[in-house]
N, CA, C and O atoms as a MOPAC input file, in Angstrom:
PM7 MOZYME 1SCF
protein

 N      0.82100 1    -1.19800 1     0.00000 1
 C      0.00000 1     0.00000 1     0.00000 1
 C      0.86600 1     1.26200 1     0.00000 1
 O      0.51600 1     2.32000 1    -0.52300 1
 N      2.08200 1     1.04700 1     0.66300 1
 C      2.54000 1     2.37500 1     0.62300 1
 C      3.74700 1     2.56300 1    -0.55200 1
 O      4.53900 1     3.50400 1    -0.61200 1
 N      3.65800 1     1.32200 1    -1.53300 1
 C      4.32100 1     1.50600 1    -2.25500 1
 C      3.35700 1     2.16700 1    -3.05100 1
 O      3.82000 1     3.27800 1    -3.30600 1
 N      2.18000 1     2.02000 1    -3.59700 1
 C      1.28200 1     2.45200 1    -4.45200 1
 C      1.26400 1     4.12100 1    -4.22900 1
 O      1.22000 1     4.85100 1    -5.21900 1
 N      1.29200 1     4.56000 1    -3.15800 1
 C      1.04000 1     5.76000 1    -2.59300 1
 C      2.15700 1     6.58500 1    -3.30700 1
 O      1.96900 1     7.58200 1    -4.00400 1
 N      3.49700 1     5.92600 1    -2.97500 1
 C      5.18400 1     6.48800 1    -3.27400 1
 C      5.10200 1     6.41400 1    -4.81900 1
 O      5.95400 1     7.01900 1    -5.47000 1
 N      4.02800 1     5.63400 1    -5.51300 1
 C      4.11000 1     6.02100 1    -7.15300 1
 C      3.16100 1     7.06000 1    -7.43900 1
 O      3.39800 1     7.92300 1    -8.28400 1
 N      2.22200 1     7.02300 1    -6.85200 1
 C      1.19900 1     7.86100 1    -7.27300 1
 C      1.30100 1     9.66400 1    -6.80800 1
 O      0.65500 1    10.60400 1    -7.27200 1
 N      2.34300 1     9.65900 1    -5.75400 1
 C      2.99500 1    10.45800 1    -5.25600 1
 C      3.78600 1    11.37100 1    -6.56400 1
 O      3.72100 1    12.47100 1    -7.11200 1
 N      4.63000 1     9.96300 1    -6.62800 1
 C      6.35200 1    10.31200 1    -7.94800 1
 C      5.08700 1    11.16800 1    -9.28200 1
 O      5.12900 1    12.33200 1    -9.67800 1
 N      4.37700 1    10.38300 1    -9.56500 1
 C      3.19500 1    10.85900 1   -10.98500 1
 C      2.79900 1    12.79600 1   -10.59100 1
 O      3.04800 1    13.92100 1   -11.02500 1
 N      2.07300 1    12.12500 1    -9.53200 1
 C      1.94100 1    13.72200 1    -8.87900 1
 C      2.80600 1    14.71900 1    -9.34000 1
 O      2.56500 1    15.46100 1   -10.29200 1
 N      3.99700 1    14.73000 1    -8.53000 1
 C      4.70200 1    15.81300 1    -8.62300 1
 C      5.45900 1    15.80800 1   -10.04900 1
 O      6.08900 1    16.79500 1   -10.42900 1
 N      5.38200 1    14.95300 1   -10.60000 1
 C      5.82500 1    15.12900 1   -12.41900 1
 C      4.79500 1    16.04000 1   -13.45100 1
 O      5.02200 1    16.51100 1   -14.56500 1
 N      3.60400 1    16.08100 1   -12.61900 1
 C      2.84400 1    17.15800 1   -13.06200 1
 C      3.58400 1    19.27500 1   -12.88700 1
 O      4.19100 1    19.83500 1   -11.97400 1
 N      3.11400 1    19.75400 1   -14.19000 1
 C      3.95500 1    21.02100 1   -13.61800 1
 C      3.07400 1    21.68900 1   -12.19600 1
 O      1.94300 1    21.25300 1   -11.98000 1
 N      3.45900 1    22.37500 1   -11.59700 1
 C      3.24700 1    23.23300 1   -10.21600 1
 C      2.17400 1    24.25700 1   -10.68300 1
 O      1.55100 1    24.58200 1    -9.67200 1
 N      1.72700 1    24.85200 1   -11.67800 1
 C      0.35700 1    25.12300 1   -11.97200 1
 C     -0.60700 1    24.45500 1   -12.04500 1
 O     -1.65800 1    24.87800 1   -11.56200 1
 N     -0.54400 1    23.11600 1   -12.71600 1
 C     -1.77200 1    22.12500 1   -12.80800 1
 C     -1.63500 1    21.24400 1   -11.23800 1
 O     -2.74400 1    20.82000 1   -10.91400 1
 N     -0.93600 1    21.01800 1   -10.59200 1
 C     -1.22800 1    20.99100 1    -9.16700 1
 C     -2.01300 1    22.00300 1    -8.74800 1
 O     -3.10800 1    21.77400 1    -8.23300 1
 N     -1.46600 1    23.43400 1    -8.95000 1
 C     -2.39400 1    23.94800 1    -7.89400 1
 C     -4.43800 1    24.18700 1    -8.22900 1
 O     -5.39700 1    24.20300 1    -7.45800 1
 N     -4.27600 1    24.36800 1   -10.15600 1
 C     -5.63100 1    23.91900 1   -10.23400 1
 C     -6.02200 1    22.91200 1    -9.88000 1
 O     -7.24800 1    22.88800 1    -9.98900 1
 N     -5.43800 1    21.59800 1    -9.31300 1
 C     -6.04800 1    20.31900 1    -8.71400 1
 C     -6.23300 1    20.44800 1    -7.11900 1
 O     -7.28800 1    19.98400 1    -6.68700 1
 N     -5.44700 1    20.95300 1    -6.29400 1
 C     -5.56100 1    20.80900 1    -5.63900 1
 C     -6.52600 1    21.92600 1    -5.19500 1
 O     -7.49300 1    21.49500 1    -4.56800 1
 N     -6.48100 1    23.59800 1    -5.41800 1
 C     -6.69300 1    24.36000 1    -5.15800 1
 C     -8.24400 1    24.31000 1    -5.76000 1
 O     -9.12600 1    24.69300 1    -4.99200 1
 N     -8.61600 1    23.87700 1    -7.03800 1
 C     -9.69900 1    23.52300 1    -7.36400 1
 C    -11.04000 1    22.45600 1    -6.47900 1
 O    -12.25600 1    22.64500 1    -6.48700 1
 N    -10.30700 1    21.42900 1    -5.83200 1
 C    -10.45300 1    20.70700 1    -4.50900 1
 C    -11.35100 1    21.96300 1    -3.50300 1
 O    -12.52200 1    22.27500 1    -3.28700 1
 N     -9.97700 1    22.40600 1    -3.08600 1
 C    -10.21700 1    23.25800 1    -1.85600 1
 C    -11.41900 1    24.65000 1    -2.01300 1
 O    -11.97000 1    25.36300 1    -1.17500 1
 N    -11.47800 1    24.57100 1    -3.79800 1
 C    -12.37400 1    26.03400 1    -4.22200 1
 C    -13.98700 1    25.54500 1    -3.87700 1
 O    -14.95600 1    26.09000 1    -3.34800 1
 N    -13.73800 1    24.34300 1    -4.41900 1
 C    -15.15300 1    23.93900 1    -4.85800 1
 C    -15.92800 1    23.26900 1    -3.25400 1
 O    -17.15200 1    23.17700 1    -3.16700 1
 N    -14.90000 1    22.81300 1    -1.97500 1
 C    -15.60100 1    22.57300 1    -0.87400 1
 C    -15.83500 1    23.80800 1    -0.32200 1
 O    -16.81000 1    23.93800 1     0.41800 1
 N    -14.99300 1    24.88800 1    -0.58800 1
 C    -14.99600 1    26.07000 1     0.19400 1
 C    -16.25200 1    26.74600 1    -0.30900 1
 O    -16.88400 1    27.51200 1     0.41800 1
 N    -16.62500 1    26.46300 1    -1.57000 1
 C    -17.76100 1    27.23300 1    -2.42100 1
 C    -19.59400 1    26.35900 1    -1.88100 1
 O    -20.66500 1    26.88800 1    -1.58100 1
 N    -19.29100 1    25.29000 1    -1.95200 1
 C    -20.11100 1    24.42800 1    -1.49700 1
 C    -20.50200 1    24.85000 1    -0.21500 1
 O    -21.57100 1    25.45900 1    -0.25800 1
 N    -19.89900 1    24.72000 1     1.19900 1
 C    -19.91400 1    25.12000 1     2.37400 1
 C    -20.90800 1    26.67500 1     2.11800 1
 O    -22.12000 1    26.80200 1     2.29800 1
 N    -20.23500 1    27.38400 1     1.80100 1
 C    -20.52500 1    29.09300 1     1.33200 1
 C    -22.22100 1    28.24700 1     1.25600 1
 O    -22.98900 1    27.91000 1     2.15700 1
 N    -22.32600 1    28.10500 1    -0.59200 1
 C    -23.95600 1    27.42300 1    -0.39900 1
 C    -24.45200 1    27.28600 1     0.67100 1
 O    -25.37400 1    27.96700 1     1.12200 1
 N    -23.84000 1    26.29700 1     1.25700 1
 C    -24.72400 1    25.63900 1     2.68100 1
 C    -25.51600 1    26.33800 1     3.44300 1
 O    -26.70700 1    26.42400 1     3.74100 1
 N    -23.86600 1    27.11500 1     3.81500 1
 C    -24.56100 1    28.47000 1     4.96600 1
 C    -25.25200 1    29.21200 1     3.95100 1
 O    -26.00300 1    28.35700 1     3.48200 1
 N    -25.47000 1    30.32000 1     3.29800 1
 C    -26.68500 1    30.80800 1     3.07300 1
 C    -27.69300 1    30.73700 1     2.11200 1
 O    -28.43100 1    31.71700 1     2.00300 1
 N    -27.92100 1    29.47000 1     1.17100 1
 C    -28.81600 1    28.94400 1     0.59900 1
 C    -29.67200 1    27.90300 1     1.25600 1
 O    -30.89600 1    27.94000 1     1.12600 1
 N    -29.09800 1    27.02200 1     1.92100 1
 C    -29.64800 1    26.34500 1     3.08300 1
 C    -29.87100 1    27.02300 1     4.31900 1
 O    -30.96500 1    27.50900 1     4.60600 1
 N    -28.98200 1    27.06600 1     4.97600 1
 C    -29.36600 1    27.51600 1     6.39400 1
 C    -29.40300 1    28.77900 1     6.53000 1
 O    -29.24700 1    29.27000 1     7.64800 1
 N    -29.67900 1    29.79000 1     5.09500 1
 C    -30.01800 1    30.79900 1     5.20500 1
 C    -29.30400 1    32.45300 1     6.58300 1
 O    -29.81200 1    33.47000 1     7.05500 1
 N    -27.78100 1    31.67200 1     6.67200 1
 C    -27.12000 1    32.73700 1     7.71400 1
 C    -26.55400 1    33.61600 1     6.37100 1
 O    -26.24000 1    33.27900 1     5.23000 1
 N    -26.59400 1    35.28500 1     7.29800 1
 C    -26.16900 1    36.04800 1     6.38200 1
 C    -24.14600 1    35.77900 1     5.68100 1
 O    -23.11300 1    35.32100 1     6.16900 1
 N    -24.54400 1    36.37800 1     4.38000 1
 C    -23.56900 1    35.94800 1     3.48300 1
 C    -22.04500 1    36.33000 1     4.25500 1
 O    -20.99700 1    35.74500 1     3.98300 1
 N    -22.18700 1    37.53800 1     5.35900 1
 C    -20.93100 1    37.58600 1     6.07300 1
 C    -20.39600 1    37.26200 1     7.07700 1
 O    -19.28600 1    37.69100 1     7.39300 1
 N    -21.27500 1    36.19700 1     7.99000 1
 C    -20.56700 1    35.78200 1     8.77600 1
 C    -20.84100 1    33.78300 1     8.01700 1
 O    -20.18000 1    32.82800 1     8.42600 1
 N    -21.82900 1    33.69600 1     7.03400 1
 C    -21.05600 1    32.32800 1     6.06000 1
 C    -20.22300 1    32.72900 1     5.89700 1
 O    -19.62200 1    32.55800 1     6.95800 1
 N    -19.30400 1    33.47100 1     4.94800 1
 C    -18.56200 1    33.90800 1     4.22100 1
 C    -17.30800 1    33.67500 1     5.86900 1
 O    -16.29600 1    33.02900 1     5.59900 1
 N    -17.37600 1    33.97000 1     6.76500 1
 C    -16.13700 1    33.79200 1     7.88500 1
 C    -15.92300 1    32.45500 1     8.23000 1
 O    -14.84800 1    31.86200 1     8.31900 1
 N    -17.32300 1    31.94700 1     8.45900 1
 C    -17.34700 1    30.29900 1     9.07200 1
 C    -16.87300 1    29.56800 1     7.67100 1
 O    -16.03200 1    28.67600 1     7.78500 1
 N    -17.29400 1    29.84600 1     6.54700 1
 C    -16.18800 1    28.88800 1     5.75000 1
 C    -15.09600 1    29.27400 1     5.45000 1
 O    -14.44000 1    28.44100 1     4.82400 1
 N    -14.47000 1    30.49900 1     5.69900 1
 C    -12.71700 1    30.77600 1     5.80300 1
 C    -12.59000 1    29.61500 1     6.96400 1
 O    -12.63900 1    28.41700 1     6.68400 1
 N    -12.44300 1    30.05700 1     8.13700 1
 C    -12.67600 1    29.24400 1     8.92800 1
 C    -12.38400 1    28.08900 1     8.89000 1
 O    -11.35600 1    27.80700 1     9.50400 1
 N    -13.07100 1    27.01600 1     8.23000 1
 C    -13.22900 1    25.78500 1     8.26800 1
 C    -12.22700 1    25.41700 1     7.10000 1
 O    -11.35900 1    24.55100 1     7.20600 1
 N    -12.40200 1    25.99600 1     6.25000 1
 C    -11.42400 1    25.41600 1     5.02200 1
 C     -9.93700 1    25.99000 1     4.69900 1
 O     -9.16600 1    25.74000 1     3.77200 1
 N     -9.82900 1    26.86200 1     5.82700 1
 C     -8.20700 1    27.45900 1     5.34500 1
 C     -7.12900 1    26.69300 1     6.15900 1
 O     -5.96900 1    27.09000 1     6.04800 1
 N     -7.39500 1    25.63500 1     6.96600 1
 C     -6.10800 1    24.83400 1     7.08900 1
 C     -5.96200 1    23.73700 1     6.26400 1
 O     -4.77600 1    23.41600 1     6.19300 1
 N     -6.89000 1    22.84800 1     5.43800 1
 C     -7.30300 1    21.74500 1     4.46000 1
 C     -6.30500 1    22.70200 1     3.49700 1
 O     -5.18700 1    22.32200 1     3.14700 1
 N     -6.77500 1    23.76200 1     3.19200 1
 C     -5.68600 1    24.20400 1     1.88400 1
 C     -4.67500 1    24.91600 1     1.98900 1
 O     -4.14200 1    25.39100 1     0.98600 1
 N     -4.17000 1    25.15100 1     3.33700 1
 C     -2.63200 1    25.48700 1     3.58900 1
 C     -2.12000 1    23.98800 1     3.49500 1
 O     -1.43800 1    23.50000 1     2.59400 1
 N     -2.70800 1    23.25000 1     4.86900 1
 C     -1.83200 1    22.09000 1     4.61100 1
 C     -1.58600 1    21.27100 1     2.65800 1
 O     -0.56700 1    20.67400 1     2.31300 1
 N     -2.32400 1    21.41800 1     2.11500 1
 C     -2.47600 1    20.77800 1     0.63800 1
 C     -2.06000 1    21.56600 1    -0.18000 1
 O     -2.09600 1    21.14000 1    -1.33500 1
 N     -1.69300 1    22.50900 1    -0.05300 1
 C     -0.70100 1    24.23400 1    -1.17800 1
 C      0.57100 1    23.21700 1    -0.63100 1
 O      1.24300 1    22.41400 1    -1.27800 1
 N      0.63400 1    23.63600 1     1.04300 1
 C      1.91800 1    23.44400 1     1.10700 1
 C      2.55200 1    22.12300 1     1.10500 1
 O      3.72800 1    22.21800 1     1.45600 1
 N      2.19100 1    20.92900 1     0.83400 1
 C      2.84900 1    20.11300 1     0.42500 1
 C      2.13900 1    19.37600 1    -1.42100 1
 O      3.09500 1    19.12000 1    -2.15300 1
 N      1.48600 1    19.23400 1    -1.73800 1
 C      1.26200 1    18.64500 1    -2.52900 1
 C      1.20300 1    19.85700 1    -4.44300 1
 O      1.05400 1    19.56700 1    -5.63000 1
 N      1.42200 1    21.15400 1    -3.66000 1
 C      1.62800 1    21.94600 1    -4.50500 1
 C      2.51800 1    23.14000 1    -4.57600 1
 O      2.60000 1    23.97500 1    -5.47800 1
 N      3.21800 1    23.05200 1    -3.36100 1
 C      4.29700 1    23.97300 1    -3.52200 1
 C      5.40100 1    22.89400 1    -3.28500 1
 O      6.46800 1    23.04700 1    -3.88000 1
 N      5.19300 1    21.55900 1    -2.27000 1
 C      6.27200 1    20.60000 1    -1.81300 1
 C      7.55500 1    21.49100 1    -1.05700 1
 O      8.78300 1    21.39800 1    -1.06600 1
 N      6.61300 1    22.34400 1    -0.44400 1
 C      7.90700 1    23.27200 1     0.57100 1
 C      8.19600 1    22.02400 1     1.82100 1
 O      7.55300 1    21.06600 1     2.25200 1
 N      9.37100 1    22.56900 1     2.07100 1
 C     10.14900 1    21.97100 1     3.59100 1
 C     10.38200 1    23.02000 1     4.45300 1
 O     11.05700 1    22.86700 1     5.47100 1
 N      9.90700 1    24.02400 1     4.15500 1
 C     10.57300 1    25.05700 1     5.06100 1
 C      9.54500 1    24.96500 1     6.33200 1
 O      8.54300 1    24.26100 1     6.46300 1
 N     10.19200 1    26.00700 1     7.30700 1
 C      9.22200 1    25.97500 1     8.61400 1
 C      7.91900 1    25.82100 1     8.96600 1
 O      7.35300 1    26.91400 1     8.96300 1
 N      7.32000 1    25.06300 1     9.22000 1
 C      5.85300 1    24.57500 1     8.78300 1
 C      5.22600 1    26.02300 1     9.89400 1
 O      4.19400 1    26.66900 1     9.71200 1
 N      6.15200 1    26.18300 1    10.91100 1
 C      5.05900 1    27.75800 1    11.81200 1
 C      5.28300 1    28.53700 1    11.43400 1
 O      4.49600 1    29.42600 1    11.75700 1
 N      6.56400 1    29.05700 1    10.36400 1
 C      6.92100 1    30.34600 1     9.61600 1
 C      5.74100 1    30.54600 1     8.05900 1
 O      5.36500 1    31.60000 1     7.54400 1
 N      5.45000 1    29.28100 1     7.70200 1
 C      4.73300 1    29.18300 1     6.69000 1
 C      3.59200 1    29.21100 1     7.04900 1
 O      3.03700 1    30.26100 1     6.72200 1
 N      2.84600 1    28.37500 1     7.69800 1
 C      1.46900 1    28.46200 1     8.57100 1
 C      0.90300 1    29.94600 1     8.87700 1
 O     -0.24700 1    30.21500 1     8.52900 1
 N      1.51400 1    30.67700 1     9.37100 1
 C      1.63600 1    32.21700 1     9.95400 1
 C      1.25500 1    32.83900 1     8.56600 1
 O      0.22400 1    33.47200 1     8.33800 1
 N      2.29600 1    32.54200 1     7.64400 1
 C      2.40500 1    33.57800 1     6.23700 1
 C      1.23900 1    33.21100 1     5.52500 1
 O      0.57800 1    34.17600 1     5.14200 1
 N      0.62500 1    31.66300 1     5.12500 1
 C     -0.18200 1    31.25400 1     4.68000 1
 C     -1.92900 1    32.09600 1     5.45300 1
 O     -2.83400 1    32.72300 1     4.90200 1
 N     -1.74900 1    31.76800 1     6.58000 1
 C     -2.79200 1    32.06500 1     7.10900 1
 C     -3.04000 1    33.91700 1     7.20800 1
 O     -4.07200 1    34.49000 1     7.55700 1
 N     -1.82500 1    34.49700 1     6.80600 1
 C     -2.01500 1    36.08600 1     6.65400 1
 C     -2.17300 1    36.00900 1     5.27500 1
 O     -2.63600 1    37.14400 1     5.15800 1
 N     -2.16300 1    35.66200 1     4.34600 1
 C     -2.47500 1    35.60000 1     3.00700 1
 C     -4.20900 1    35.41100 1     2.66200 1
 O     -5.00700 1    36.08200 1     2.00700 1
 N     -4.32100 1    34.11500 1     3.48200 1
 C     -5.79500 1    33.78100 1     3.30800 1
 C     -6.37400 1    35.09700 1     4.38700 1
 O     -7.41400 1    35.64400 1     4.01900 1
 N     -5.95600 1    35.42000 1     5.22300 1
 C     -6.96300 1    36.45900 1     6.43200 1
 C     -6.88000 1    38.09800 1     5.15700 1
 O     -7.65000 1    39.01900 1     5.42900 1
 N     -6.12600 1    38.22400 1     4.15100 1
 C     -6.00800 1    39.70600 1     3.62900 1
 C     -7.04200 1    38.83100 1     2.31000 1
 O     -8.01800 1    39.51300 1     1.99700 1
 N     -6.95900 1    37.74800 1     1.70200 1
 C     -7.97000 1    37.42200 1     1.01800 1
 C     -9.22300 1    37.41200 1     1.20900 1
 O    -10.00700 1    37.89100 1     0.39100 1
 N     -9.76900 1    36.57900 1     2.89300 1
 C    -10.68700 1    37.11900 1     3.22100 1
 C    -11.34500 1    38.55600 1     3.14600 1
 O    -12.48500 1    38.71700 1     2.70900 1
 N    -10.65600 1    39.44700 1     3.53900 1
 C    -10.98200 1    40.74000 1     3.50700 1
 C    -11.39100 1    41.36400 1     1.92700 1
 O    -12.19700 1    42.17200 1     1.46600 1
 N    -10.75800 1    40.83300 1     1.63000 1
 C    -10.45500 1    41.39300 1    -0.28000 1
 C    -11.94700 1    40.46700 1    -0.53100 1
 O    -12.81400 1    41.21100 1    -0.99000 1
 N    -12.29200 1    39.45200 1    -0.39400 1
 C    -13.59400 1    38.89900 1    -0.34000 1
 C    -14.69100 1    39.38200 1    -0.09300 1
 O    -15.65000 1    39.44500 1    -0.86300 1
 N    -14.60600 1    39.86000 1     1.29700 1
 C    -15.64200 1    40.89100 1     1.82700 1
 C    -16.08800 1    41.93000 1     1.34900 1
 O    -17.30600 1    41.98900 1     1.18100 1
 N    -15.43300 1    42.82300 1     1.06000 1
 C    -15.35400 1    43.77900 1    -0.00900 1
 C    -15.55200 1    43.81400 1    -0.98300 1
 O    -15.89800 1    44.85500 1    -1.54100 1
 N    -15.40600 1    42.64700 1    -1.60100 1
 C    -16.13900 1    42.37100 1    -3.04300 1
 C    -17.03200 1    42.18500 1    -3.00600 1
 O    -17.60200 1    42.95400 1    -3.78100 1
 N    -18.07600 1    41.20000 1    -2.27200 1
 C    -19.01800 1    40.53700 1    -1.65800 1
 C    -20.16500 1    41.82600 1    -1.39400 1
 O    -21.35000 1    41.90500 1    -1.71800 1
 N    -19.20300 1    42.85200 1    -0.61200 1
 C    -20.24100 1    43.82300 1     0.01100 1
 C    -20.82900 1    44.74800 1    -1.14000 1
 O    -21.97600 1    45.19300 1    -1.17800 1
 N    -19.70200 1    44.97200 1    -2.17500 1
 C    -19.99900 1    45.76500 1    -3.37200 1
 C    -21.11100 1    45.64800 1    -4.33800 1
 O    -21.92600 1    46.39100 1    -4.88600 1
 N    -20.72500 1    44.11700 1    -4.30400 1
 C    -21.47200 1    43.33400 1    -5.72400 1
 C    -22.57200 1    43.05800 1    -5.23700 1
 O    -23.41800 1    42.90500 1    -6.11800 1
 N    -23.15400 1    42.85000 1    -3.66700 1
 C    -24.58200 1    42.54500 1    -3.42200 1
 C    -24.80900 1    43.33900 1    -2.90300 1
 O    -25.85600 1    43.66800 1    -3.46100 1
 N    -24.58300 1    44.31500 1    -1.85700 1
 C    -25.12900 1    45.39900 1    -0.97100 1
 C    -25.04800 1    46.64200 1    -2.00300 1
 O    -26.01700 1    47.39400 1    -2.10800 1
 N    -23.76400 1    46.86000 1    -2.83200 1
 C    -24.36000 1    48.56900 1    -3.71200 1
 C    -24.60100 1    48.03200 1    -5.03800 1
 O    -25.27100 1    48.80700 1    -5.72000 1
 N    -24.28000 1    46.97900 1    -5.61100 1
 C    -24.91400 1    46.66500 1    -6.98200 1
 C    -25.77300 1    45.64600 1    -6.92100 1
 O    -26.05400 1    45.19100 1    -8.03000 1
 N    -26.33400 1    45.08300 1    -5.92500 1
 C    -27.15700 1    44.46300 1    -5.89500 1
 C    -27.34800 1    43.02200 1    -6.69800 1
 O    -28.38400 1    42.61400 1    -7.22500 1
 N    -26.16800 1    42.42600 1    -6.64700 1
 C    -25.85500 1    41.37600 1    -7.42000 1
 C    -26.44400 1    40.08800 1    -6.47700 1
 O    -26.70400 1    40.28700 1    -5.29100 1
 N    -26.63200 1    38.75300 1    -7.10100 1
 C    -26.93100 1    37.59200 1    -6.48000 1
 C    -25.69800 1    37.21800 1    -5.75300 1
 O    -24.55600 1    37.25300 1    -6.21300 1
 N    -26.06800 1    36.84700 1    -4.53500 1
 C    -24.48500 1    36.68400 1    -3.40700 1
 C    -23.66700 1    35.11600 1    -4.24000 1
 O    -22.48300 1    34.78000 1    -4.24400 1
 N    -24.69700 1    34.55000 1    -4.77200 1
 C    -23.89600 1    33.01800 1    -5.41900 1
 C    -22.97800 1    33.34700 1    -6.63700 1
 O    -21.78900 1    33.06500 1    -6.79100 1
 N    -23.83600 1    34.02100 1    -7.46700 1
 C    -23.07200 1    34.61900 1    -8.41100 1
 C    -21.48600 1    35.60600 1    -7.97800 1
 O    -20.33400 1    35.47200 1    -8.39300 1
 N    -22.05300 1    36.51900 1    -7.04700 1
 C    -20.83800 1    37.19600 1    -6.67800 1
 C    -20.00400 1    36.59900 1    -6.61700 1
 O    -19.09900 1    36.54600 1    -7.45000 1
 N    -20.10700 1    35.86700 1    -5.40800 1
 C    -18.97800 1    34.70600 1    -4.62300 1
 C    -18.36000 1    33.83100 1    -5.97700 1
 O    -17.13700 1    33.91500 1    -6.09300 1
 N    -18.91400 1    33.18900 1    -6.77900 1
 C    -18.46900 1    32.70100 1    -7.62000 1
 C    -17.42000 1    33.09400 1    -8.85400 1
 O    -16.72400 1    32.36300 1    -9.55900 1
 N    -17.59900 1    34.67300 1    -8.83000 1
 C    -17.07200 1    35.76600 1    -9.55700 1
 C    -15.58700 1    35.83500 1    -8.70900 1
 O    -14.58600 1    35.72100 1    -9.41700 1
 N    -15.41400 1    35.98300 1    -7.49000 1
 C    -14.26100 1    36.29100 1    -6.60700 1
 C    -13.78800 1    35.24400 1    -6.92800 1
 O    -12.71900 1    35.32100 1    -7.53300 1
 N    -14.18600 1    34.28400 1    -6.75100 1
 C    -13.38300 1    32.63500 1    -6.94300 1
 C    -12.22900 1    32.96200 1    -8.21300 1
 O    -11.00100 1    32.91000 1    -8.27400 1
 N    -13.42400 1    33.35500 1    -9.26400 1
 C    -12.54900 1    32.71400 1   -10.39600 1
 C    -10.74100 1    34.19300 1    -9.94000 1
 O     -9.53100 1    34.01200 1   -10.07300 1
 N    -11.28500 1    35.03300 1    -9.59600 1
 C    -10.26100 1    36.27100 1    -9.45600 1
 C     -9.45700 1    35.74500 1    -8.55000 1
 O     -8.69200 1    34.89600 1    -9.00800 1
 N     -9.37700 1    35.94400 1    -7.50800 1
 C     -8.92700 1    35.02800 1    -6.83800 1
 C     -7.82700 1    33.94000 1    -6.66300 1
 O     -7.01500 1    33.64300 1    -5.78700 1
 N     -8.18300 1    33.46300 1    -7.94300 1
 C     -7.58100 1    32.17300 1    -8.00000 1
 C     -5.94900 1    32.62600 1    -7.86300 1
 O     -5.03300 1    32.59100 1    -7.04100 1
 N     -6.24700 1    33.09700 1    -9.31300 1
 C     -4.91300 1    33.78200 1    -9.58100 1
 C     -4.23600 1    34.65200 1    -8.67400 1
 O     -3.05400 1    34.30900 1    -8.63100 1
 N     -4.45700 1    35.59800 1    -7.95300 1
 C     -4.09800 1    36.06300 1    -6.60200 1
 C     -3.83700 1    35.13300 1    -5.74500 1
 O     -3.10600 1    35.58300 1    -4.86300 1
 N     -4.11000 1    33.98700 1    -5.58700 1
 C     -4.11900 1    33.25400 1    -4.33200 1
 C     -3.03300 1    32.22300 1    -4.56900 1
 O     -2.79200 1    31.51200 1    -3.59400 1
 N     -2.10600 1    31.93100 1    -6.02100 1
 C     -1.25900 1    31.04000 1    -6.37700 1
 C     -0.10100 1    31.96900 1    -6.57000 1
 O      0.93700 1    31.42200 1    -6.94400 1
 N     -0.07700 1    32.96000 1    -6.43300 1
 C      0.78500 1    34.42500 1    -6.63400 1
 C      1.52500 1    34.79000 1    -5.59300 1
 O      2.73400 1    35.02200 1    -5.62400 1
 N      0.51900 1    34.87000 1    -4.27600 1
 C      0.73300 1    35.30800 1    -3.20900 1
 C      1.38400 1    33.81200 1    -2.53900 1
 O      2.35500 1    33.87400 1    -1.78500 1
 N      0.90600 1    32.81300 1    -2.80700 1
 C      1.50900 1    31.26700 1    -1.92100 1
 C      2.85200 1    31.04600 1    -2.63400 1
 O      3.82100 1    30.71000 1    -1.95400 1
 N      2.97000 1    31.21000 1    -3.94800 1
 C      4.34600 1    31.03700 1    -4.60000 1
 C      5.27900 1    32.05700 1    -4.48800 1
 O      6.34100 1    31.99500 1    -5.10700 1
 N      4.94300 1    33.17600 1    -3.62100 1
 C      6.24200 1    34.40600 1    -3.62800 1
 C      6.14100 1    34.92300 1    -2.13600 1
 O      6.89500 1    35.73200 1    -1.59600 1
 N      5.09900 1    34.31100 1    -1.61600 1
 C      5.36400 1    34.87100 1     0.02000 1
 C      5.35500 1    33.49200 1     0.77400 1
 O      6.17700 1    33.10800 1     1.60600 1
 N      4.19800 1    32.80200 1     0.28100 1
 C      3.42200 1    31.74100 1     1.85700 1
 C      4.38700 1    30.73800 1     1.66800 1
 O      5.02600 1    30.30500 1     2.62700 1
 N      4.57400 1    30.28100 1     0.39000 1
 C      5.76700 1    28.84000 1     0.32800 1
 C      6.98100 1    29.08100 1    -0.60000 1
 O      7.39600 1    28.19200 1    -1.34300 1
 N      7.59000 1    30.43000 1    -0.52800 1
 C      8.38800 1    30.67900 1    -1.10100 1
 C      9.85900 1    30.22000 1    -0.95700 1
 O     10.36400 1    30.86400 1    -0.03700 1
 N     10.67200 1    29.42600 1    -1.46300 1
 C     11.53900 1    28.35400 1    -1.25900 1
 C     12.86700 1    29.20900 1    -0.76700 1
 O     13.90600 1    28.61900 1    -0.47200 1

């Protein structure tokens, strides 16, 4: 079993470090986006404190999974943790703000919005992990 793992591993990282992070980060978009749903299409809590409880819940699943399976850093896991988690806490914010724009003064659908930041986002969020959070 753990030989299977150590190949499927070797395959992995023979992939380039962009299409990791759309795999992995795509992973982490689409539970983080899902959750979002939950809270306020289901359980109907407002879009900004969903919008905290799934930072929250999903920003150590995708530090820990940036930082090994898509950046494959070794460096200080509490120097990185720290940087990672100030990256995602100024994203959050940059979220909010978008969030507040697009549904509170333009009056946009909060699913749609949220879905709009994602795709922006993305790219900001593989930018900031490759030159600050897991920068070698």
């Amino acid at each position: 079993m753990i030989q299977i793992y150590k190949n499927l591993e070797t395959k992995w990282f023979s992939f380039p470090q962009q299409l990791r992070f759309l795999l992995v980060g795509g992973f982490n978009t689409v539970l983080a986006y899902v959750l979002f749903i939950l809270f306020i299409a289901v359980l109907r809590i407002p879009y900004q404190i969903g919008l905290i409880i799934q930072y929250i819940l999903t920003v150590n699943i995708s530090i820990f999974t940036m930082r090994y399976y898509v950046f494959r850093s070794h460096g200080s896991l509490k120097k990185e943790y720290l940087k990672a988690w100030n990256t995602y806490l100024s994203m959050l914010i940059f979220n909010y703000v978008f969030l507040y724009f697009l549904i509170d003064i333009f009056n946009i659908n909060v699913l749609f919005s949220q879905a709009v930041y994602v795709i922006i986002s993305t790219i900001i969020t593989f930018c900031l992990h490759k030159y600050y959070s897991f920068r070698q």
